[in-house]
C-alpha positions as CSV (number, residue, x, y, z in Angstrom):
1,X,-28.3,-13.4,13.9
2,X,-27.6,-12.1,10.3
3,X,-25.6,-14.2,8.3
4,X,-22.7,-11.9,8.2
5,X,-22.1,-11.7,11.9
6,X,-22.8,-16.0,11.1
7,X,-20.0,-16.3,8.9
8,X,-17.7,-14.0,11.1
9,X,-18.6,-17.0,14.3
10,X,-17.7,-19.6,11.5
11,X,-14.5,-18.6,10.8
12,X,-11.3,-20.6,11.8
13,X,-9.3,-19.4,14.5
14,X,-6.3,-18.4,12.4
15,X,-8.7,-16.8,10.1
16,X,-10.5,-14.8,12.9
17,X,-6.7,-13.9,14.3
18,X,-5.5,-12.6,10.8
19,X,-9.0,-10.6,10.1
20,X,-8.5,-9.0,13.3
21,X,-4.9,-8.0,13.5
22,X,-6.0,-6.6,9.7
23,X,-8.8,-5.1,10.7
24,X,-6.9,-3.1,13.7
25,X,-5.6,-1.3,11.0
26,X,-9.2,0.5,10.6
27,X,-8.4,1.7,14.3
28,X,-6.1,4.6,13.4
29,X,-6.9,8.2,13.5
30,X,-8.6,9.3,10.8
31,X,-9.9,6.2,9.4
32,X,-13.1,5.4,8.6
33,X,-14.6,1.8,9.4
34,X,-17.1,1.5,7.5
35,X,-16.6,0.1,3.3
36,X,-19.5,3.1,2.1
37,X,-16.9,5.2,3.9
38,X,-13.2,3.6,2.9
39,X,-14.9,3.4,-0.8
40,X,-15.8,7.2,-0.5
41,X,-12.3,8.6,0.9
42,X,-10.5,6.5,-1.7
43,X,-12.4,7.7,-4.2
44,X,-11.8,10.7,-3.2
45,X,-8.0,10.8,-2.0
46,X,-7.5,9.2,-6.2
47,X,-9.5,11.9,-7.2
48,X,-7.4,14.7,-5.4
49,X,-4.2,12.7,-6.9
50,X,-5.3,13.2,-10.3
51,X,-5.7,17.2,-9.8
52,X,-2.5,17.4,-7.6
53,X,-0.4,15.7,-10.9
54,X,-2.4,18.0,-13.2
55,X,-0.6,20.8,-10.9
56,X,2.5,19.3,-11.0
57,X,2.7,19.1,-14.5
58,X,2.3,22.5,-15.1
59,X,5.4,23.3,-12.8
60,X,7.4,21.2,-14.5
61,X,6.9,22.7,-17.8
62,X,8.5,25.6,-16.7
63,X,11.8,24.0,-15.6
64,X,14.5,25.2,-18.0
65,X,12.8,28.4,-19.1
66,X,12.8,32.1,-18.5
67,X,10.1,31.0,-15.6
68,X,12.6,29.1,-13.8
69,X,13.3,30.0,-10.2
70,X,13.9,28.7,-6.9
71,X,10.2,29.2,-6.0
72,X,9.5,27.2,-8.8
73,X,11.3,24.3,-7.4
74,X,10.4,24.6,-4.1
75,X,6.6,24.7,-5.1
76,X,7.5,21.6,-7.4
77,X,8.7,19.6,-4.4
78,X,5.8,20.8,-2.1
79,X,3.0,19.4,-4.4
80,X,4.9,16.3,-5.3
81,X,5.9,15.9,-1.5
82,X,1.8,16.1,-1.3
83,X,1.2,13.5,-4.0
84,X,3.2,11.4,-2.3
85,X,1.7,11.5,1.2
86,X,-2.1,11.2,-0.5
87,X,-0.6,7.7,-2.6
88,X,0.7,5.9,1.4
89,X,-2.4,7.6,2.8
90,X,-4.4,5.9,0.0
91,X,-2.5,2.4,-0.1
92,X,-3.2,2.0,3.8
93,X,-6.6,3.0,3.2
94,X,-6.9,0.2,0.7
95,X,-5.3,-2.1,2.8
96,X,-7.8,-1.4,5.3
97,X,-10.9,-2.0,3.0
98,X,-9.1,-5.0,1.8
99,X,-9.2,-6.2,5.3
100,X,-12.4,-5.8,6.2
101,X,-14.2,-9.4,7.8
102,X,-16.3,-11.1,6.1
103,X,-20.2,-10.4,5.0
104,X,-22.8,-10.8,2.9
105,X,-21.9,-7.9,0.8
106,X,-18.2,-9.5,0.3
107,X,-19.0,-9.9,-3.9
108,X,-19.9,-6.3,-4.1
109,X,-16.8,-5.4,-2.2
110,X,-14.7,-7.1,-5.0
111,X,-16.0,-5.3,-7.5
112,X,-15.3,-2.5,-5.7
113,X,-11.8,-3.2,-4.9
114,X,-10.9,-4.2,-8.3
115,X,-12.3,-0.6,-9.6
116,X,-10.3,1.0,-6.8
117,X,-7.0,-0.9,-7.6
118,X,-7.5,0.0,-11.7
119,X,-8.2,3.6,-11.2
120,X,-5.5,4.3,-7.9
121,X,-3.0,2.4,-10.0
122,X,-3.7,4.6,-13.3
123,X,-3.3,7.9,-11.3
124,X,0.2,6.8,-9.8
125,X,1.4,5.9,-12.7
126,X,0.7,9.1,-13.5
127,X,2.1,10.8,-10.5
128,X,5.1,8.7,-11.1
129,X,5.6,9.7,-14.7
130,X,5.4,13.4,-14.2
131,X,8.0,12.5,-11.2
132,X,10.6,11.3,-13.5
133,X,9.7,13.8,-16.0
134,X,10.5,16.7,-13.2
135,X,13.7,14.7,-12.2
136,X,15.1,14.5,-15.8
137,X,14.7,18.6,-16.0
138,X,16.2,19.1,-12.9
139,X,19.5,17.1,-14.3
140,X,19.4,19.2,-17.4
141,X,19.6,22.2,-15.4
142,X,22.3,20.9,-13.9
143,X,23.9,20.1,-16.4
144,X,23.8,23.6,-18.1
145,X,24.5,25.2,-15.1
146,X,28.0,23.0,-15.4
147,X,28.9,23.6,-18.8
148,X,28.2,27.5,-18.4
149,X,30.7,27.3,-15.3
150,X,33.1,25.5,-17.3
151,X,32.6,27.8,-20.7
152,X,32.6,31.2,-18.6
153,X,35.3,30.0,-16.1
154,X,37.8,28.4,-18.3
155,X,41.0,30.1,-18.4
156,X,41.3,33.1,-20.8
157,X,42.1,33.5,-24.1
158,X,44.8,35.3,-26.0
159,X,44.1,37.6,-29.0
160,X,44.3,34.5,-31.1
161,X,41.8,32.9,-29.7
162,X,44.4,30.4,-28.5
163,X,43.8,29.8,-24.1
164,X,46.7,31.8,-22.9
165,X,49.3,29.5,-20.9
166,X,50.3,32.6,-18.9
167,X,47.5,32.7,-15.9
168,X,48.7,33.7,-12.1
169,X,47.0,31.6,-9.6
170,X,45.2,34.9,-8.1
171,X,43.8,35.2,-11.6
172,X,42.5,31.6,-11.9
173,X,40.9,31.6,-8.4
174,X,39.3,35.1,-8.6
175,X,37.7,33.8,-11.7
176,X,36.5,30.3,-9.9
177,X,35.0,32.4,-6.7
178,X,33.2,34.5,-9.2
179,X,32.0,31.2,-11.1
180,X,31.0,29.0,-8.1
181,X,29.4,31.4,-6.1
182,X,26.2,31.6,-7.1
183,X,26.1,28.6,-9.3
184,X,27.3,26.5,-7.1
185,X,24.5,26.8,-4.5
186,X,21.9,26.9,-7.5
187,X,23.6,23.1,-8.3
188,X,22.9,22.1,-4.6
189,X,19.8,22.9,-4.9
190,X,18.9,21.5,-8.0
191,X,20.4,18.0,-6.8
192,X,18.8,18.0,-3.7
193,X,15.8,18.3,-5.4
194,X,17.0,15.5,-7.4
195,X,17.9,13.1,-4.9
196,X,14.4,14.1,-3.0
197,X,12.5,13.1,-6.3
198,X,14.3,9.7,-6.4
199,X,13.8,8.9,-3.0
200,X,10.3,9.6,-3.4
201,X,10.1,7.6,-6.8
202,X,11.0,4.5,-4.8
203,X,8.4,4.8,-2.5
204,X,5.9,4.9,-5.0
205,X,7.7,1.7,-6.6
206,X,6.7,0.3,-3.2
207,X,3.6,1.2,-3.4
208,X,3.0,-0.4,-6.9
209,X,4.3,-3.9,-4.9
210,X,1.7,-3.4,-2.3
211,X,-0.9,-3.3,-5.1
212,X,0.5,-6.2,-7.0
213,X,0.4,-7.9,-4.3
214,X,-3.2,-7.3,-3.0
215,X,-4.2,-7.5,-7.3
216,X,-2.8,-11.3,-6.9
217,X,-4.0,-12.2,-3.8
218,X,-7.5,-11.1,-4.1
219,X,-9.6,-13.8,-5.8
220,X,-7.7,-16.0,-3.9
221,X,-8.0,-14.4,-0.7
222,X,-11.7,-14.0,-1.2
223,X,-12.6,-17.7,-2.5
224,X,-10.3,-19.1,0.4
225,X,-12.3,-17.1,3.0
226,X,-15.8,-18.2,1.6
227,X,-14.5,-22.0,1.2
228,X,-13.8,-21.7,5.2
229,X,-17.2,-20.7,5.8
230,X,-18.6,-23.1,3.4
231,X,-16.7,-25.7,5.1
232,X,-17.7,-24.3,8.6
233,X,-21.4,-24.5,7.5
234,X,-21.1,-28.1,6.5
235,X,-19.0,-29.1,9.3
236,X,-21.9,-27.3,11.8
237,X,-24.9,-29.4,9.7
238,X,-23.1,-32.5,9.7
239,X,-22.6,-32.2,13.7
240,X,-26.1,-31.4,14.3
241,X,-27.2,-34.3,12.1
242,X,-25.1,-36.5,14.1
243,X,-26.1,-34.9,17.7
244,X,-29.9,-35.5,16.4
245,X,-29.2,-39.3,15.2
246,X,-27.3,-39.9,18.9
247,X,-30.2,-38.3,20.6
248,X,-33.0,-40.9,18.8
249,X,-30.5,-43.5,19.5
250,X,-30.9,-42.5,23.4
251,X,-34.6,-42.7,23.3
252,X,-35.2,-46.0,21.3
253,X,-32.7,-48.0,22.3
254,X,-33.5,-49.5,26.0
255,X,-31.1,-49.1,28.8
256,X,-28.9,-52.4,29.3
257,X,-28.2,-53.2,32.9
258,X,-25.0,-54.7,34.5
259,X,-26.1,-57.7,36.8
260,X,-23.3,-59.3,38.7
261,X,-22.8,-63.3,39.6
262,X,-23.8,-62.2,43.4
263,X,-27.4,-61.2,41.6
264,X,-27.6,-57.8,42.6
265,X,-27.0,-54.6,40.0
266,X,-23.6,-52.7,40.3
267,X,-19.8,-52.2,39.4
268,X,-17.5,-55.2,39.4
269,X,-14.5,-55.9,37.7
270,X,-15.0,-56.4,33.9
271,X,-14.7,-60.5,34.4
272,X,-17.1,-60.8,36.9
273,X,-19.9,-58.6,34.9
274,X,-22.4,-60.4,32.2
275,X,-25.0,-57.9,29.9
276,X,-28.0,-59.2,29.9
């Protein structure tokens, strides 16, 4: 029996119930069970984060300008919508490794975590920056878009330059349908997109908990684990001993018989018995 499938038979019985209902998690579609495998697609899903930013970076450098247009946003969200997917499908995957049972390989797998953890949280922040960054020019836009309405659709002036006192009310709300119109639906837009870029913010806020989290827990996790085994391994050699020392004890020590007042060997009550 190698000493990984060893340790994994030494483990408590709350240990083995928490490593497997972790360790289901490798179960889902799409997931691969081995850690050469997890290691790879995280690398890689990081690594397609990074590029997918660079992307996003460039869109939102053209908010505000000439460039601007509704395609532009709606290819904004779709690659940040992306980003977002790859950071849960790459926390989960981490979780995953992070669950794996024990072996023998179980230092190298630290190392490996801790790389993973440094470089997956450097590209979301990252991801998350240029998030912000896009939701900021979105609420400038806005915000033009406003104070153009209110410039262009205020009520008119007189020759003075003085705002004229004498407006009819079909004046005033041919002026607002010609002012709302179109800019009104370009301000939905923009906000949707706004409140989609917060929403998705917090769930990469989440995100960054899940990897504090596993950041604080993992020496622990890992030392706790091998203490268990460590313990197990004791506990197994110190039970052996003591099964070997019993069995010596059966083989030198003669057999004691029971003899009873009546003379003859058998079971009495315990007053009526002398060891001899």
């Amino acid at each position: 029996m190698g000493r990984g499938a060893w340790q994994r038979n030494q483990e408590t019985p709350a240990l083995q119930q928490v490593s497997r209902k972790l360790f289901s998690m490798a179960y889902y579609a799409g997931i691969p069970e081995e850690p050469d495998a997890l290691v790879q697609t995280i690398s890689s899903n990081i690594q397609k984060l990074t590029l997918l930013n660079a992307e996003l970076q460039r869109a939102v450098s053209l908010l505000g300008t000439e460039q601007d247009s509704n395609q532009l946003t709606h290819t904004l969200q779709q690659k940040q919508q992306q980003g977002n997917q790859l950071a849960k499908e790459t926390d989960r995957l981490i979780k995953t490794f992070s669950a794996l049972p024990v072996g023998p390989d179980q230092r190298q797998r630290k190392i490996q975590k801790e790389r993973l953890l440094n470089d997956f949280s450097a590209a979301l922040n990252n991801f998350q920056k240029t998030q912000r960054q896009a939701a900021d020019k979105e609420r400038e836009v806005v915000a033009r878009v406003r104070a153009s309405s209110r410039v262009s659709g205020g009520q008119p002036d007189d020759s003075f330059g003085n705002v004229s006192p004498f407006v009819n009310e079909s004046q005033m709300q041919a002026q607002a349908e010609a002012i709302t119109e179109e800019d009104l639906r370009l301000i939905q837009e923009r906000e949707s997109a706004i409140l989609q870029l917060e929403s998705d913010i917090t769930d990469i806020n989440d995100i960054f908990k899940d990897l504090g989290m596993m950041v604080h827990e993992q020496g622990d996790m890992i030392d706790s684990i091998e203490a268990n085994v460590e313990s197990a391994d004791t506990n197994v050699q110190g039970a052996t001993q003591q099964l070997a020392r019993a069995a010596d004890y059966q083989v030198t020590t003669p057999r004691k018989t029971v003899k009873t007042d009546r003379g003859r060997t058998g079971q009495m009550k315990r007053e009526d018995c002398k060891i001899i």
